[in-house]
PABARO-83509 format. One record per residue (C-alpha): x, y, z. Coordinates in pm, whole numbers, padded with zeros to 5 digits, always signed. Example, Ala and Ser with C-alpha at 12.3 -4.5 7.8 and 13.67 -1.06 7.14 Angstrom:
2
+01230-00450+00780+01367-00106+00714
//
This chain:
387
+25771+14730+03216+25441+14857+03331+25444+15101+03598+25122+15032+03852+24993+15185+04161+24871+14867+04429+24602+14913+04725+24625+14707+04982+24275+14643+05188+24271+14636+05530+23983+14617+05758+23752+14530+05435+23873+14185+05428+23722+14130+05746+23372+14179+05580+23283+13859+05490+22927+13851+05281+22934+14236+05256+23317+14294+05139+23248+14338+04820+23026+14627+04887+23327+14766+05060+23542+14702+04773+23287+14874+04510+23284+15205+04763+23727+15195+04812+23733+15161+04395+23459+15439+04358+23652+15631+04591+24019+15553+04423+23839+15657+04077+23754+16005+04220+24107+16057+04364+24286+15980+04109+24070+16162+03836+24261+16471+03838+24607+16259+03702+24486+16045+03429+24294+15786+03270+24354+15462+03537+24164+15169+03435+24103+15042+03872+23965+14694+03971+24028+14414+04257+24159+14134+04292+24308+13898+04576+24271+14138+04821+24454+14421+04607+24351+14690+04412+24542+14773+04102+24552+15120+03926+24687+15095+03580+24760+15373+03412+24607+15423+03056+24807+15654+02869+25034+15986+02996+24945+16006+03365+25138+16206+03658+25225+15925+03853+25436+16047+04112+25119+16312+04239+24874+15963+04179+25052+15821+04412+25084+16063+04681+24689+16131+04627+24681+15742+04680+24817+15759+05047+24500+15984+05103+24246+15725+05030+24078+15550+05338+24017+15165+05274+24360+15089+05207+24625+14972+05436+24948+15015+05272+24985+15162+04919+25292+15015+04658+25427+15186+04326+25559+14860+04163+25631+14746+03793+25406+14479+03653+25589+14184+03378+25536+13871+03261+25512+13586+03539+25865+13428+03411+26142+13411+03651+26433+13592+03432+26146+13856+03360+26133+13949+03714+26486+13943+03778+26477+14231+03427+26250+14399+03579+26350+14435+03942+26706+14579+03836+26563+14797+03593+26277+14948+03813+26495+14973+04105+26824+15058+03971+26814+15354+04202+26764+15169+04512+26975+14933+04488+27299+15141+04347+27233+15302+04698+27186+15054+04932+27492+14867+05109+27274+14571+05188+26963+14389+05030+26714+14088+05053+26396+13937+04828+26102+13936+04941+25866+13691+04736+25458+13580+04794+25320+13343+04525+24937+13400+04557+24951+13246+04180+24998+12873+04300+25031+12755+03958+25381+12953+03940+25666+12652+03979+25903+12787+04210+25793+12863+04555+25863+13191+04763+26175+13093+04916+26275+12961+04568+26211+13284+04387+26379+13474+04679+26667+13256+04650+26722+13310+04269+26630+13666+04204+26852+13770+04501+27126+13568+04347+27110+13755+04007+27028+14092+04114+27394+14036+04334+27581+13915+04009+27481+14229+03868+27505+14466+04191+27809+14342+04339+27837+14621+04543+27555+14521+04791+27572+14267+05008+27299+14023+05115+27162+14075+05435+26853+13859+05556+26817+14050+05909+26834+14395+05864+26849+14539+05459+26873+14840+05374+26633+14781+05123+26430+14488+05023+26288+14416+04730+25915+14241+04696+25806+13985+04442+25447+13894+04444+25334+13631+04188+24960+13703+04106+24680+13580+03853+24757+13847+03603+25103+13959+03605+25427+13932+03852+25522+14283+04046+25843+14422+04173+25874+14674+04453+26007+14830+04694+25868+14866+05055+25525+14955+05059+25426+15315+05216+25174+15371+05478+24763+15383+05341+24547+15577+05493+24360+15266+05657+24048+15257+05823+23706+15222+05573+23621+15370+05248+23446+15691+05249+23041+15636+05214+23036+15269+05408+22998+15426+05782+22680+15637+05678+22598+16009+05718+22704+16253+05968+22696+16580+06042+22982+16775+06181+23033+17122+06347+23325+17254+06180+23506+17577+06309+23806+17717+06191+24035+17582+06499+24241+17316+06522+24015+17049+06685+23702+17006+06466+23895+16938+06138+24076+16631+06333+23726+16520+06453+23586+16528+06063+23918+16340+05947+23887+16037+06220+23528+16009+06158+23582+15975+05791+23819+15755+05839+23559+15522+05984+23395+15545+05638+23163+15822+05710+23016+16061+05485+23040+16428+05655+22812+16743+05627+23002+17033+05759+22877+17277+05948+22990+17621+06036+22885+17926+06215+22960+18255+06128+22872+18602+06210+22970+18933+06080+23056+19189+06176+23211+18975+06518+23386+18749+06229+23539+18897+05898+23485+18699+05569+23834+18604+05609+23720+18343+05893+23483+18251+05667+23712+18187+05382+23990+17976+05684+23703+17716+05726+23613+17735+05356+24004+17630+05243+24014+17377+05564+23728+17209+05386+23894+17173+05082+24225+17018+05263+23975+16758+05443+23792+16669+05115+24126+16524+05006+24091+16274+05301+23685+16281+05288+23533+16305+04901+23354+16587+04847+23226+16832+05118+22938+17046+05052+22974+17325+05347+22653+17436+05522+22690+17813+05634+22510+17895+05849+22446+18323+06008+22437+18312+06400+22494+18654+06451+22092+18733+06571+22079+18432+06788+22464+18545+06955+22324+18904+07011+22000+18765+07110+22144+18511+07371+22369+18807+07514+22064+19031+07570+21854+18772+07765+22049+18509+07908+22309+18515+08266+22647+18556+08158+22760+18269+08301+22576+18031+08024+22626+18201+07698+22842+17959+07633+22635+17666+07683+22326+17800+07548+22537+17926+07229+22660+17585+07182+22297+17387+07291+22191+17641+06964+22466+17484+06716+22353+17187+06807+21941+17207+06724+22051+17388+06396+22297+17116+06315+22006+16844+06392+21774+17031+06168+22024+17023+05836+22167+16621+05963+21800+16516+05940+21706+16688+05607+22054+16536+05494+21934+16173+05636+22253+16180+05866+22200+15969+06165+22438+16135+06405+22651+16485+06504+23026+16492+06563+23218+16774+06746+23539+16868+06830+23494+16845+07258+23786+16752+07436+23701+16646+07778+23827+16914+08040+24018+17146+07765+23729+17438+07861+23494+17507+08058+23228+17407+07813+23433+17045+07801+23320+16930+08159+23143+16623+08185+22854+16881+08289+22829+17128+08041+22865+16842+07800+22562+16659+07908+22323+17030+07910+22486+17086+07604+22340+16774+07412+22017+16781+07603+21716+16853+07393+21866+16679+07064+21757+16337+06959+22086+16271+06715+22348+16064+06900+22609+16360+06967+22974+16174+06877+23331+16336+07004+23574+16125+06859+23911+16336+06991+23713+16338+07364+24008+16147+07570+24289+16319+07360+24550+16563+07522+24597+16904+07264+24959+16775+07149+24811+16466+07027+24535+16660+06858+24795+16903+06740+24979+16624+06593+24742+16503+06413+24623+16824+06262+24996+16845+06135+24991+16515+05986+24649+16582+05766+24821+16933+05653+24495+17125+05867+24713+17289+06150+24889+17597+05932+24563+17727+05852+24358+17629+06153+24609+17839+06345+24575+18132+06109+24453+18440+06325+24071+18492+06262+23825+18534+06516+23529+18256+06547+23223+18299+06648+23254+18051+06967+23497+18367+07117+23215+18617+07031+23045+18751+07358+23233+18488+07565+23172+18520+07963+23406+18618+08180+23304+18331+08450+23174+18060+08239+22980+17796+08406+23191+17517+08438+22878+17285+08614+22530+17428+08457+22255+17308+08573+21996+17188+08298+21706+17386+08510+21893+17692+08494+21947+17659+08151+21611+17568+07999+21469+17865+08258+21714+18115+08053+21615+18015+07699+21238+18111+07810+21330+18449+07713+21414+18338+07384+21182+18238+07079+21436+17919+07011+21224+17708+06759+21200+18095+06529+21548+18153+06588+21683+17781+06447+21447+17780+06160+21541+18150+06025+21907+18032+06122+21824+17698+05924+21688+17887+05584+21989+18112+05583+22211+17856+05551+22399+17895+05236+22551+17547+05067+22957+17584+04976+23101+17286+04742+23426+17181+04783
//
């Protein structure tokens, strides 16, 4: 009895001619994950893809790190035997002894993608169900509602016994969707906004801001350990840091009050251009939530992205906090975005923010600022952290 980790695709079979680029990426991507519990020989087949483990592996953390893997729908632990009838019915009591010494009430569950098998799903349903009762006579069949129910699938290479599938990840594998770049603070918003974004098979360049002595290497080190949480979700993440205390102390010296804010953030986003296009990114993602501050209005959004030639993306824009909040739970970011260290977007913050700037008003206050000096020194300080 062979013990076997199964992928199941999702949007990639909607490909067509370019699936199997898809499937190359979700495998690449499955190889990486898995890496750190063994040897796992990976390929696809029928939709699937199998990870079969070559030698001593941790298979119970492979297939939590499995869930984490975007591509792949649903995700199934499941014993692999020989395609014979009796086999299955061997394996299914072995492999889920457990289960079914637990359960009250039980049905089979059988697909026969290997038309060449002789019984037919209903057939193989009918007669593992029957044997797996003669020796379980404890639970009772139950075609409406089981307590558990146990899956057959008849393939090319082998037949496979499990128990429910668990929830994938879903969406697209990681490196499909392109290059983006993403401004990354140590909240609880941007680390959502990478994680749906890479979800959509996009390859993220994180961003963040920093500057001492208005933030403490510890806020440094909070967006440093969020990274590594997202690169579970997201591959690797190589971390652009990047010093903004001169430009902060520079924009508070000779700009209104009112638009720090704006012009702090219209500076985040030329620097984040600058390393996206040197990256060959094609777009920026943020955190904005429309409306949740004043530098969220439909108006200080707009002065905010004007100037930049990168599409600006918000992918949590029409979401209410708990949502967010939820999610950030679910992706294990939320204990350490809420950790108490100050970011930089709270340095020098206006007591009357302009809620509806004016793009005149702005562009007239960053004449008193050298802006193309200040993003290039900002730019060449940037210092690269690998996850």
């Amino acid at each position: 009895m062979d013990d076997i980790i199964l992928f199941k695709q999702g949007e990639i079979i909607l490909k067509g001619l370019n699936r199997r680029e898809f499937e190359i990426r979700l495998i690449s991507n499955i190889k990486r994950r898995l890496k750190p519990f063994g040897e796992f020989n990976i390929y696809s087949m029928q939709s699937t893809v199998y990870a079969e483990p070559r030698g001593d592996c941790d298979m119970d953390a492979a297939f939590e790190a499995a869930k984490t893997v975007f591509g792949a729908i649903s995700v199934t632990r499941a014993a692999a035997c020989e395609k014979d009838k009796d086999a299955i019915v061997e394996t299914a009591a072995k492999y889920l002894r457990q289960q079914l010494e637990a359960s009250r009430s039980f049905k089979v569950e059988s697909k026969r993608a290997d038309k060449s098998f002789p019984m037919g799903s209903i057939e193989i349903s009918q007669y593992v169900g029957g044997l797996l009762h003669d020796r379980f006579p404890h639970i009772r069949p139950d075609m409406n509602a089981p307590e558990l129910v146990v899956n057959v699938e008849i393939r090319d290479l082998a037949a496979y016994v499990h128990a429910p599938a668990e929830p994938g990840a879903g969406g697209l594998p990681v490196g499909t969707g392109g290059r983006m770049t993403a401004l990354l603070s140590g909240g609880i918003d941007s680390p959502v906004a990478v994680h749906m974004m890479s979800k959509r098979g996009v390859q993220i360049i994180p961003v963040h801001f920093f500057s001492p002595p208005y933030t403490s290497e510890m806020a440094k080190e909070k967006v440093i350990k969020l990274t590594k949480i997202l690169s579970g979700f997201c591959g690797r993440l190589a971390l652009e840091t990047v010093p903004f205390t001169r430009i902060q102390e520079e924009i508070h010296k000779c700009c209104p009050e009112g638009l720090h804010t704006i012009v702090t953030r219209r500076f985040m986003l030329r620097i984040a251009e600058q390393i996206a296009l040197s990256n060959g990114c094609t777009a920026l993602v943020t955190g904005d939530n429309l409306g949740q501050v004043a530098s969220q209005t439909p108006q200080a959004l707009a002065v905010t992205e004007y100037g930049v030639s990168l599409p600006v993306l918000r992918p949590l824009i029409a979401l209410d906090k708990q949502e967010i909040i939820a999610r950030a739970r679910a992706i294990g970011t939320y204990e350490t975005s809420i950790l108490p260290y100050e970011d930089c977007c709270t340095v020098f913050t206006p007591r009357r923010p302009k809620t509806k700037p004016r793009i005149g008003d702005v562009l007239n206050a960053e004449t008193k600022l050298d802006v193309n000096a200040l993003v290039e020194e900002a730019v060449a300080g940037a210092i690269k952290v690998e996850s």
